[in-house]
mmJSON file of the N, C-alpha and C atoms, coordinates in Angstrom:
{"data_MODEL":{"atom_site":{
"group_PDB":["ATOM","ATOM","ATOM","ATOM","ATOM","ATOM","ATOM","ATOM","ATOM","ATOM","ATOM","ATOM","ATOM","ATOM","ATOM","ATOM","ATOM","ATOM","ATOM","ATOM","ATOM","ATOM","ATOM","ATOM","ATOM","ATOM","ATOM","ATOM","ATOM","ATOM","ATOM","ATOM","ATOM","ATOM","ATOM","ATOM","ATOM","ATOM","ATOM","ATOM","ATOM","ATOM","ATOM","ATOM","ATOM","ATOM","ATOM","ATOM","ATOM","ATOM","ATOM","ATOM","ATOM","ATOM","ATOM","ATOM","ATOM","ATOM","ATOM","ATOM","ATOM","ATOM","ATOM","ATOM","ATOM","ATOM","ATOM","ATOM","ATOM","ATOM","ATOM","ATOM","ATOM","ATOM","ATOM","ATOM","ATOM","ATOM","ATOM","ATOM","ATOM","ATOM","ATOM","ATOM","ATOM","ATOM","ATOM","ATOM","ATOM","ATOM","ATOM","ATOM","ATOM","ATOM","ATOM","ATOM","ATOM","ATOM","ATOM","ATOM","ATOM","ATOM","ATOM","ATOM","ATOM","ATOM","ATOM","ATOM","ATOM","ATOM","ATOM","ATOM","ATOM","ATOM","ATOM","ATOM","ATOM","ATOM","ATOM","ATOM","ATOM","ATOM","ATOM","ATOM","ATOM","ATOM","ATOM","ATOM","ATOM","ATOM","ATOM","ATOM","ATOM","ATOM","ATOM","ATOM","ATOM","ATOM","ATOM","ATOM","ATOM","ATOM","ATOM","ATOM","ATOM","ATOM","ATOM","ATOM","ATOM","ATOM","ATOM","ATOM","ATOM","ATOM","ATOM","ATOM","ATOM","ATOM","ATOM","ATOM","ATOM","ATOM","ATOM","ATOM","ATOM","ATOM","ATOM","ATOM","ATOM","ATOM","ATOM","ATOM","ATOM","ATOM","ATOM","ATOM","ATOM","ATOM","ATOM","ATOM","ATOM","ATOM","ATOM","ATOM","ATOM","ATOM","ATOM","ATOM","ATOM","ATOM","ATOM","ATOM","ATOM","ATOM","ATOM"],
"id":[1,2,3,4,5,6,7,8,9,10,11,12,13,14,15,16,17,18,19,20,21,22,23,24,25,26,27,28,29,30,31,32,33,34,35,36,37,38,39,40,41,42,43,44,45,46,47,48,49,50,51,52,53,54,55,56,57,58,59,60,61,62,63,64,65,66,67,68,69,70,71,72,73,74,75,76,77,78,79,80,81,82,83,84,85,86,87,88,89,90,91,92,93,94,95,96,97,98,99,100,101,102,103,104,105,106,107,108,109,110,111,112,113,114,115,116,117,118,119,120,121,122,123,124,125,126,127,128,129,130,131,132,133,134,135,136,137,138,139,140,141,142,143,144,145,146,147,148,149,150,151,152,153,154,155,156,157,158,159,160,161,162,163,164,165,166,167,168,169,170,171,172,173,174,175,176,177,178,179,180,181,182,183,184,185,186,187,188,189,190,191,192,193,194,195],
"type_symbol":["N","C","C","N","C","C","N","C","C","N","C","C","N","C","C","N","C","C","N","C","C","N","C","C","N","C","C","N","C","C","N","C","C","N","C","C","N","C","C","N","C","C","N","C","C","N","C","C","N","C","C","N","C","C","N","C","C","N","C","C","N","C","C","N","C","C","N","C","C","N","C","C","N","C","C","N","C","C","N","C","C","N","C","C","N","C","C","N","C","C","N","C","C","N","C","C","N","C","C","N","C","C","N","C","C","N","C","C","N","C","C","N","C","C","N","C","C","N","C","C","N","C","C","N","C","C","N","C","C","N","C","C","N","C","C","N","C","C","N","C","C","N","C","C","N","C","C","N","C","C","N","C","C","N","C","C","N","C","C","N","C","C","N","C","C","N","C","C","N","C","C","N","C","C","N","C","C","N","C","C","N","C","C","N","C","C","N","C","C","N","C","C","N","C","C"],
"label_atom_id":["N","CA","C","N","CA","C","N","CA","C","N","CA","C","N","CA","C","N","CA","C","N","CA","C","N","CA","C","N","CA","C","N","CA","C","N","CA","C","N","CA","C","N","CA","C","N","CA","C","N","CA","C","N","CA","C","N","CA","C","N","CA","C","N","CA","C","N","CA","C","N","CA","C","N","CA","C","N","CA","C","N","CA","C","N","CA","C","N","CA","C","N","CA","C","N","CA","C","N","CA","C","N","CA","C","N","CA","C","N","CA","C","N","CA","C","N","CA","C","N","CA","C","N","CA","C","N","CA","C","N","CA","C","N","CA","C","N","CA","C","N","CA","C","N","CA","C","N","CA","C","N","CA","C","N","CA","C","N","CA","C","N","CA","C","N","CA","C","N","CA","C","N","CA","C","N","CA","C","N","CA","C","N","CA","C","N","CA","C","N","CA","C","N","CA","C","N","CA","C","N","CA","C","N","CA","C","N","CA","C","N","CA","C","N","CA","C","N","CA","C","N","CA","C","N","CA","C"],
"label_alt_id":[null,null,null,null,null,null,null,null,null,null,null,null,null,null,null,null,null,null,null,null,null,null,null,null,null,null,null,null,null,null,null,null,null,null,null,null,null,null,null,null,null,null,null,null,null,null,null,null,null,null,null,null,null,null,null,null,null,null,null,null,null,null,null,null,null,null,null,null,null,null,null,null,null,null,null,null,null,null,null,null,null,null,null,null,null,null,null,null,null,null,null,null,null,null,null,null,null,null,null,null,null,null,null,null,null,null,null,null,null,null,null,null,null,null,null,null,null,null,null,null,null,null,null,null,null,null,null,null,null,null,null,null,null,null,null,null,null,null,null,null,null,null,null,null,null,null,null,null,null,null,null,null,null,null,null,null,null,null,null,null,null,null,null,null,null,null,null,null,null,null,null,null,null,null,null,null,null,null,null,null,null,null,null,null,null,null,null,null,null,null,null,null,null,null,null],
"label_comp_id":["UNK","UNK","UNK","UNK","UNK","UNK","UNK","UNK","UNK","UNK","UNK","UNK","UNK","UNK","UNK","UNK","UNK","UNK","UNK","UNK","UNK","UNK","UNK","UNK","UNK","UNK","UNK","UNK","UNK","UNK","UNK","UNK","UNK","UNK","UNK","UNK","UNK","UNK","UNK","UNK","UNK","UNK","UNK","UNK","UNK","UNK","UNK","UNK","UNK","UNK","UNK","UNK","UNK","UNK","UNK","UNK","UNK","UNK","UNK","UNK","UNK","UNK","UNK","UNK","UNK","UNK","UNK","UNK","UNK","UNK","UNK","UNK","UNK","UNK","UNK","UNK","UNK","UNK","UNK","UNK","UNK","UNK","UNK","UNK","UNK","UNK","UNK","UNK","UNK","UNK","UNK","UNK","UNK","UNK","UNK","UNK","UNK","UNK","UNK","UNK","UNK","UNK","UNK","UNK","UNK","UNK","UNK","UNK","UNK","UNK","UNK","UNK","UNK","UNK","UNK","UNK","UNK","UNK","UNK","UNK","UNK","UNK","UNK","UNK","UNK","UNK","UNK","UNK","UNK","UNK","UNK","UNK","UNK","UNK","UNK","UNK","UNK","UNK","UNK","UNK","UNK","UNK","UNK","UNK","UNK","UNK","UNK","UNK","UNK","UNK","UNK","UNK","UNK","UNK","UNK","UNK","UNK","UNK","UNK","UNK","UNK","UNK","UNK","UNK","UNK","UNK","UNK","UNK","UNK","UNK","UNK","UNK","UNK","UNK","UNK","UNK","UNK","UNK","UNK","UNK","UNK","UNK","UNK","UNK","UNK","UNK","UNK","UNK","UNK","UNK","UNK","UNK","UNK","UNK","UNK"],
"label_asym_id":["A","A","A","A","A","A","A","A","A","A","A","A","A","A","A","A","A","A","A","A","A","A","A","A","A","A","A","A","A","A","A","A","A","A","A","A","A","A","A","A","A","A","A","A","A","A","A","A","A","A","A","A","A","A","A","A","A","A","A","A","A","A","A","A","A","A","A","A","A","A","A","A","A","A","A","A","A","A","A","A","A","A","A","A","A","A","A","A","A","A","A","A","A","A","A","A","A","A","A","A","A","A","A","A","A","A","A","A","A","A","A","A","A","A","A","A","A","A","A","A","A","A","A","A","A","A","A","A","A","A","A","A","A","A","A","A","A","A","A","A","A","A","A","A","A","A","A","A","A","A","A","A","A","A","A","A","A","A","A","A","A","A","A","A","A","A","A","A","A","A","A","A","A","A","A","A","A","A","A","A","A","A","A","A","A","A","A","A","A","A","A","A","A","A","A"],
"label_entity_id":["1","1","1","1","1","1","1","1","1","1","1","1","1","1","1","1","1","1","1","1","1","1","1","1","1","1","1","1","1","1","1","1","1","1","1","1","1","1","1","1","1","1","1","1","1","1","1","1","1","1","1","1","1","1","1","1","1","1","1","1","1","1","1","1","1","1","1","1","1","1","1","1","1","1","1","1","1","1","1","1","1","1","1","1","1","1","1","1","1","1","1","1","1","1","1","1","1","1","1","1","1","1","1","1","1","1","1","1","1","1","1","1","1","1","1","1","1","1","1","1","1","1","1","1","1","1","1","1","1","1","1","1","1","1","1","1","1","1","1","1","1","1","1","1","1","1","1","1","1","1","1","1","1","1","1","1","1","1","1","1","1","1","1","1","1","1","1","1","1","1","1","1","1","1","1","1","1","1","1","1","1","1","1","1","1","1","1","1","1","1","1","1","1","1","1"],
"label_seq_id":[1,1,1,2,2,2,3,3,3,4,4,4,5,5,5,6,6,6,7,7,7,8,8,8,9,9,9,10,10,10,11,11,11,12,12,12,13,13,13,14,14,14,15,15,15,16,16,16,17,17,17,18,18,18,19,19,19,20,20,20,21,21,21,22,22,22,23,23,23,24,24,24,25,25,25,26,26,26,27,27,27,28,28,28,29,29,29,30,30,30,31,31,31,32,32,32,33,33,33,34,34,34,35,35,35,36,36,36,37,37,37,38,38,38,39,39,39,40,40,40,41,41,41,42,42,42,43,43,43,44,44,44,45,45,45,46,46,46,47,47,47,48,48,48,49,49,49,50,50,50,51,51,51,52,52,52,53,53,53,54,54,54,55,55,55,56,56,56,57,57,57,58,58,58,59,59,59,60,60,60,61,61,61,62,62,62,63,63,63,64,64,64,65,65,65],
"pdbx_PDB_ins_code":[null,null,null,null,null,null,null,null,null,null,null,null,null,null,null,null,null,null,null,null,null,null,null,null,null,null,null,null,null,null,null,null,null,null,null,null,null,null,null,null,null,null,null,null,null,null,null,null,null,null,null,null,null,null,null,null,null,null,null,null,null,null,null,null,null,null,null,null,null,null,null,null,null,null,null,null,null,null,null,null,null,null,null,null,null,null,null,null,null,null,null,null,null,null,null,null,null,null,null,null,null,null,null,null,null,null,null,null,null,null,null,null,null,null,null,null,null,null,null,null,null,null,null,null,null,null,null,null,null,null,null,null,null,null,null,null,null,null,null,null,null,null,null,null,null,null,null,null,null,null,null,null,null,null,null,null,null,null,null,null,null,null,null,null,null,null,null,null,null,null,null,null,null,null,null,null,null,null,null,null,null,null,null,null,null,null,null,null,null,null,null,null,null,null,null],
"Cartn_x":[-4.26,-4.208,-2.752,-2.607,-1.128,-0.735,0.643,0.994,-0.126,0.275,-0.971,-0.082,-0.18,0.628,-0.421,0.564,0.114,-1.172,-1.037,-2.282,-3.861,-3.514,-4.999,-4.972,-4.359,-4.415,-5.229,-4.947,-5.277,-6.886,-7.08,-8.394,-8.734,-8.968,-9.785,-9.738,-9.183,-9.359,-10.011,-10.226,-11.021,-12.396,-12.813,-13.694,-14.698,-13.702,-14.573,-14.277,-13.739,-13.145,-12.453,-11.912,-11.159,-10.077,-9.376,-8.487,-8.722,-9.42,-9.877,-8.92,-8.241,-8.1,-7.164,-7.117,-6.166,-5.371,-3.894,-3.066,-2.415,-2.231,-1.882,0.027,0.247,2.079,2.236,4.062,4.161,4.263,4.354,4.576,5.579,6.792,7.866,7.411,7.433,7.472,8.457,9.729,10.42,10.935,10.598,10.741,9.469,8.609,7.099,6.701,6.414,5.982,4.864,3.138,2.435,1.711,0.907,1.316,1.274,0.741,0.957,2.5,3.072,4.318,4.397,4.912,5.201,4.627,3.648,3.285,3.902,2.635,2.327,1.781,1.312,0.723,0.844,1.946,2.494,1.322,0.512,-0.32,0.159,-1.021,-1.093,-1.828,-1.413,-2.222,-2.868,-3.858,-4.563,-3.398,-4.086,-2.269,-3.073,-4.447,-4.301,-3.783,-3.261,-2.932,-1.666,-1.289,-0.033,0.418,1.339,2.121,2.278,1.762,2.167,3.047,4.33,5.799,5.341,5.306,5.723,4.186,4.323,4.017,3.868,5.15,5.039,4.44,3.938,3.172,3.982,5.435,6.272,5.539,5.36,4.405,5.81,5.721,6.53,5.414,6.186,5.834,6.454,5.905,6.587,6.942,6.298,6.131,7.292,7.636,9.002,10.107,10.559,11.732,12.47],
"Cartn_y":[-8.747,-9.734,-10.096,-11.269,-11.581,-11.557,-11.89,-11.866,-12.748,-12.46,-13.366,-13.447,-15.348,-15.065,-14.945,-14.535,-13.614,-14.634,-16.377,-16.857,-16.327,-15.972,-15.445,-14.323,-13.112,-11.733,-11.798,-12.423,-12.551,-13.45,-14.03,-14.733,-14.103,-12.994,-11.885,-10.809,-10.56,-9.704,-9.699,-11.207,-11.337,-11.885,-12.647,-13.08,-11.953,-10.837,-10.146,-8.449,-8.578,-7.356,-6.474,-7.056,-6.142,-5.248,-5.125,-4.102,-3.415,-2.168,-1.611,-0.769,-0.731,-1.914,-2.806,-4.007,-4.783,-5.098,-5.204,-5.58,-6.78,-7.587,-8.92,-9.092,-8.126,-8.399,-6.935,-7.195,-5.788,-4.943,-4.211,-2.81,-1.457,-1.459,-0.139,0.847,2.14,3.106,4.667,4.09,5.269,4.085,5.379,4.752,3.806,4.11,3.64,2.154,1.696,0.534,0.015,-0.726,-1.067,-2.338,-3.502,-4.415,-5.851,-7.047,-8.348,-8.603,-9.356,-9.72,-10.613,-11.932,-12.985,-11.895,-12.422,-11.94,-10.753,-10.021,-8.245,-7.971,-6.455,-5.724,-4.649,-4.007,-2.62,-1.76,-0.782,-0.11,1.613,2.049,3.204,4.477,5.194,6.385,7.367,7.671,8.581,9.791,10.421,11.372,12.95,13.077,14.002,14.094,12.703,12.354,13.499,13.753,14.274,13.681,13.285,13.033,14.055,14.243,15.116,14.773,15.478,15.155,15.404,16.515,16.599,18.305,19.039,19.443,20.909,20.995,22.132,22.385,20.953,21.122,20.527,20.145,19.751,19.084,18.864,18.05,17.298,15.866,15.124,14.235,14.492,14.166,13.251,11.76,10.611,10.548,11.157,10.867,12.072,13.203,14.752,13.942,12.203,12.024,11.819],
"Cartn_z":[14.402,13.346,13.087,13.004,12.157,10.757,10.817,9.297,8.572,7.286,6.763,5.449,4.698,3.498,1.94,1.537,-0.097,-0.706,-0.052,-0.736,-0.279,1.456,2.149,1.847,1.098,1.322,-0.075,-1.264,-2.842,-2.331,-1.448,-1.535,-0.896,0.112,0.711,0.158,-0.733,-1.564,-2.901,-3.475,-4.129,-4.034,-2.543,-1.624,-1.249,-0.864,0.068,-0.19,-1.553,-2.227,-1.156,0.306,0.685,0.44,-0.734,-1.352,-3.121,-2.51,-4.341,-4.375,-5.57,-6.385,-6.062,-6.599,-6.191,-7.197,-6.684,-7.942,-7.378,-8.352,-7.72,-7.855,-8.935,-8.644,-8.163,-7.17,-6.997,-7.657,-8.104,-8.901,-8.659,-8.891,-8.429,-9.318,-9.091,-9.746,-8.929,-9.462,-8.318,-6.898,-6.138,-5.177,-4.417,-4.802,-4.353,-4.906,-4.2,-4.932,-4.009,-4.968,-4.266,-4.758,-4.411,-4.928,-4.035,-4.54,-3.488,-3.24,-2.327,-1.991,-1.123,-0.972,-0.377,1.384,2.429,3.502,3.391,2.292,2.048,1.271,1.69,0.373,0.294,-0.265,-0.131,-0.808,0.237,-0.277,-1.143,-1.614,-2.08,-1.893,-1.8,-1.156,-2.143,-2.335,-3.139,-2.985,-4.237,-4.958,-4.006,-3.351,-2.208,-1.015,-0.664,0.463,0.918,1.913,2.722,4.568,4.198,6.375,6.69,7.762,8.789,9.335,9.742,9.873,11.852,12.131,13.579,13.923,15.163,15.772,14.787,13.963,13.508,11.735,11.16,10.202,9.263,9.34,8.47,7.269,5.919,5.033,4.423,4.643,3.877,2.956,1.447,0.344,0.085,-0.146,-0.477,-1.773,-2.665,-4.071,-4.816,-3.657,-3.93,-3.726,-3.529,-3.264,-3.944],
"occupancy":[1.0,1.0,1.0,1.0,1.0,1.0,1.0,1.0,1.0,1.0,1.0,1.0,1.0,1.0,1.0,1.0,1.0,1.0,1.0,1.0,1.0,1.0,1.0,1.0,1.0,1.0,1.0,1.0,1.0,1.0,1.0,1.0,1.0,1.0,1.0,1.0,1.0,1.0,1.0,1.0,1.0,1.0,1.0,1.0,1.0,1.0,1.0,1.0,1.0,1.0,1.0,1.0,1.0,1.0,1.0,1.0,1.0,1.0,1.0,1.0,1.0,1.0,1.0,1.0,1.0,1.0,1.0,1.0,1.0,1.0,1.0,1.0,1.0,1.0,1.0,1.0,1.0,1.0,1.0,1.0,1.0,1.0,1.0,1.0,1.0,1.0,1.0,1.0,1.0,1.0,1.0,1.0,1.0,1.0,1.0,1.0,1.0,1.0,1.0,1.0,1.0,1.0,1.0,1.0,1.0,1.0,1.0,1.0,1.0,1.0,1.0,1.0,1.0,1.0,1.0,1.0,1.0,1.0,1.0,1.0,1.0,1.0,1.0,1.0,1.0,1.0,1.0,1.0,1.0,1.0,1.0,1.0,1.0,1.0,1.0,1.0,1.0,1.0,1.0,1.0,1.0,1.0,1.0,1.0,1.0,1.0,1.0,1.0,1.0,1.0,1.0,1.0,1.0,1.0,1.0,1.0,1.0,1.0,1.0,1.0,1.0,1.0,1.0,1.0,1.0,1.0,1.0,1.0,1.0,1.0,1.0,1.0,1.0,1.0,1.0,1.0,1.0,1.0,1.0,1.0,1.0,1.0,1.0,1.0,1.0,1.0,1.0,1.0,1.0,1.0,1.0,1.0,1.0,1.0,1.0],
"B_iso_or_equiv":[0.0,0.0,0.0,0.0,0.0,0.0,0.0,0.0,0.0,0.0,0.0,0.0,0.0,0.0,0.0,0.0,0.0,0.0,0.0,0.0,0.0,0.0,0.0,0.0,0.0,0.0,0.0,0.0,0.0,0.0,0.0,0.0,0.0,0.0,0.0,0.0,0.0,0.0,0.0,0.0,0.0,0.0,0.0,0.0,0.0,0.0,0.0,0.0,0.0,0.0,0.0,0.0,0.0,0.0,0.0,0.0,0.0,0.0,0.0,0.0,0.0,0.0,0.0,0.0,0.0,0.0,0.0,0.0,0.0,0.0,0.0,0.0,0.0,0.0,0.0,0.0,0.0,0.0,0.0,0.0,0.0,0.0,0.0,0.0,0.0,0.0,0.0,0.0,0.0,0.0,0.0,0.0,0.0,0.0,0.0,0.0,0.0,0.0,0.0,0.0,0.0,0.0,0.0,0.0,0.0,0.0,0.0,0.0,0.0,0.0,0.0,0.0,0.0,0.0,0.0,0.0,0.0,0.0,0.0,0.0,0.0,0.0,0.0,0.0,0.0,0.0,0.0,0.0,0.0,0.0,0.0,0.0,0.0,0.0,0.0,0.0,0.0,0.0,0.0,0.0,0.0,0.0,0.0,0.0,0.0,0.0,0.0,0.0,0.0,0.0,0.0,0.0,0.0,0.0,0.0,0.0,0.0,0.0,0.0,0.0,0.0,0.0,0.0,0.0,0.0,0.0,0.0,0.0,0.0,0.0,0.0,0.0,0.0,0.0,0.0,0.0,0.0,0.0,0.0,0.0,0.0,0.0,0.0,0.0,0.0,0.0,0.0,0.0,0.0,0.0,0.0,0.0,0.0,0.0,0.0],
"pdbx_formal_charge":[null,null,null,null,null,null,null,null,null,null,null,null,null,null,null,null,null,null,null,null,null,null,null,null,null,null,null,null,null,null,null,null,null,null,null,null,null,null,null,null,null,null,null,null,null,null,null,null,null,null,null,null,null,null,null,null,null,null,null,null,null,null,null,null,null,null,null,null,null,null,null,null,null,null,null,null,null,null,null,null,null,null,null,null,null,null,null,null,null,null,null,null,null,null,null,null,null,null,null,null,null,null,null,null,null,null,null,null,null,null,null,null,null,null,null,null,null,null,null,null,null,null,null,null,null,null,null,null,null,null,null,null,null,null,null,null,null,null,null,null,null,null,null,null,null,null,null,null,null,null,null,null,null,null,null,null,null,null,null,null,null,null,null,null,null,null,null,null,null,null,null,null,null,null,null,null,null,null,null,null,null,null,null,null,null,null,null,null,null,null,null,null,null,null,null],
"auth_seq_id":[1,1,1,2,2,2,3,3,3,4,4,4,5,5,5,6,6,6,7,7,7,8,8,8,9,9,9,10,10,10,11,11,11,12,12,12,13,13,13,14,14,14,15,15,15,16,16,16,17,17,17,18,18,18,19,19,19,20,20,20,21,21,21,22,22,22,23,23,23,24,24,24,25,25,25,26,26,26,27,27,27,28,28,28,29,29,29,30,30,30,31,31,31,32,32,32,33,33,33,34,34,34,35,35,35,36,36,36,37,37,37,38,38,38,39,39,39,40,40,40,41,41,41,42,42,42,43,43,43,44,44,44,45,45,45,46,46,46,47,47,47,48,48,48,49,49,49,50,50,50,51,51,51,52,52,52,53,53,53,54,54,54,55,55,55,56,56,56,57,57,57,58,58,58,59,59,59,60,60,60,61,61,61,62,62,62,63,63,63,64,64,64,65,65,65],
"auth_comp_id":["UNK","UNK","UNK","UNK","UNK","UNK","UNK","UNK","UNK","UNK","UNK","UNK","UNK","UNK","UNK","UNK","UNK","UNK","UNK","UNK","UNK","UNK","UNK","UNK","UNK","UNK","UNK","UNK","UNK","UNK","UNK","UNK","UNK","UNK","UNK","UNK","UNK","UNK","UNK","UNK","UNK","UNK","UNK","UNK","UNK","UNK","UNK","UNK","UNK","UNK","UNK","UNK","UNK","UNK","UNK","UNK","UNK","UNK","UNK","UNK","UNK","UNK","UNK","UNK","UNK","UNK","UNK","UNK","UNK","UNK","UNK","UNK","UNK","UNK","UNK","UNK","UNK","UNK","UNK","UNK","UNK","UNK","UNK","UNK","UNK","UNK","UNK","UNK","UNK","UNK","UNK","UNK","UNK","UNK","UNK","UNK","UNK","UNK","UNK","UNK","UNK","UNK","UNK","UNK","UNK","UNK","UNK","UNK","UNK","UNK","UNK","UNK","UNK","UNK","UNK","UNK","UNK","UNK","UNK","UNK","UNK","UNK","UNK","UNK","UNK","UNK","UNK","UNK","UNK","UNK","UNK","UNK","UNK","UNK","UNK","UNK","UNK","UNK","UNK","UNK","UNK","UNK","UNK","UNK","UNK","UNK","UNK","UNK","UNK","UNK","UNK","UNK","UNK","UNK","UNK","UNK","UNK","UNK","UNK","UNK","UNK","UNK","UNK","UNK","UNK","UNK","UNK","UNK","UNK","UNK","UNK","UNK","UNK","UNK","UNK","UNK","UNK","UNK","UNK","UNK","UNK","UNK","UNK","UNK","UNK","UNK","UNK","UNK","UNK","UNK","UNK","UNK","UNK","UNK","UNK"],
"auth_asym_id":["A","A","A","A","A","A","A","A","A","A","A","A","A","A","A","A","A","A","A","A","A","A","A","A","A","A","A","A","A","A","A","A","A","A","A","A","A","A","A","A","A","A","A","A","A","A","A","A","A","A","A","A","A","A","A","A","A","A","A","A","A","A","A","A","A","A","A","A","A","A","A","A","A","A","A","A","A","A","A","A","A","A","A","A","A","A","A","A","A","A","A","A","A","A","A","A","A","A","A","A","A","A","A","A","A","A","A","A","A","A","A","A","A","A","A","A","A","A","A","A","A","A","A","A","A","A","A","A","A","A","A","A","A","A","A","A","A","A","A","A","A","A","A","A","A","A","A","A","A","A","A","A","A","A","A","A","A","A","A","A","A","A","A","A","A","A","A","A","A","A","A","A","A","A","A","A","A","A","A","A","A","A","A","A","A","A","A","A","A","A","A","A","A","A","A"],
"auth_atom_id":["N","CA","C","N","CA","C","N","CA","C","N","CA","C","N","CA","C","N","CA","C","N","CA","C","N","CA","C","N","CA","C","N","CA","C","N","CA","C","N","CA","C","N","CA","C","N","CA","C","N","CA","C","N","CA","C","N","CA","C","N","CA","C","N","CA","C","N","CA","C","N","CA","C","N","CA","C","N","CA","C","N","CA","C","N","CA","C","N","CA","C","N","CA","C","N","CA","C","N","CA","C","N","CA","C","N","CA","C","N","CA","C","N","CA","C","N","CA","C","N","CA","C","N","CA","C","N","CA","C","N","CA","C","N","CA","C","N","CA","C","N","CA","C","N","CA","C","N","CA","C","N","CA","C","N","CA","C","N","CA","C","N","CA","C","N","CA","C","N","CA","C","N","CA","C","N","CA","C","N","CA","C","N","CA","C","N","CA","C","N","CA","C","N","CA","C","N","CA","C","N","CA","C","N","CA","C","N","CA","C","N","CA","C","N","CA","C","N","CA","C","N","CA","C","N","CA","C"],
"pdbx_PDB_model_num":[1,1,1,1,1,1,1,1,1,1,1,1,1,1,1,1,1,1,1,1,1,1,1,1,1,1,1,1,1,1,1,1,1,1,1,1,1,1,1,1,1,1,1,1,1,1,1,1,1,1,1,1,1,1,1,1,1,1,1,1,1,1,1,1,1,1,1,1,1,1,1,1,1,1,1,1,1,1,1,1,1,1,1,1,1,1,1,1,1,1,1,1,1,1,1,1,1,1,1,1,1,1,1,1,1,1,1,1,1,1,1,1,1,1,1,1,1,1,1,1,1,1,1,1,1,1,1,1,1,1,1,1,1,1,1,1,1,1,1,1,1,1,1,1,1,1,1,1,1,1,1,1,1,1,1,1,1,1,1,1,1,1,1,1,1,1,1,1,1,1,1,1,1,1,1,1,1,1,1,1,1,1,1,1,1,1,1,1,1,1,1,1,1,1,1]
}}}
């Protein structure tokens, strides 16, 4: 799929409820921010979420920065 701008991302998302929930301005909190944006939509990760860094289990915490 290609870029797509902020007017088709806000009408498929309210069309076809593809993003729960949806927030229509961005939103910073820290360093995180999630949120519509001129072609984007900076998402959010449920607060169980964790990255797996590499091979040896490393856990990087986006939200410890």
């Amino acid at each position: 799929m290609s870029v797509q701008s902020d007017r088709w991302i806000r009408e498929q998302a309210f069309r076809h409820r593809s993003i729960e929930p949806f927030s229509e301005k961005q939103v910073y909190s820290g360093f995180i921010s999630h949120g519509l944006s001129s072609y984007g939509y900076d998402l959010r990760g449920s607060g169980e979420s964790k990255n797996f860094a590499n091979v040896n289990c490393a856990i990087i915490d986006p939200k410890a920065v």
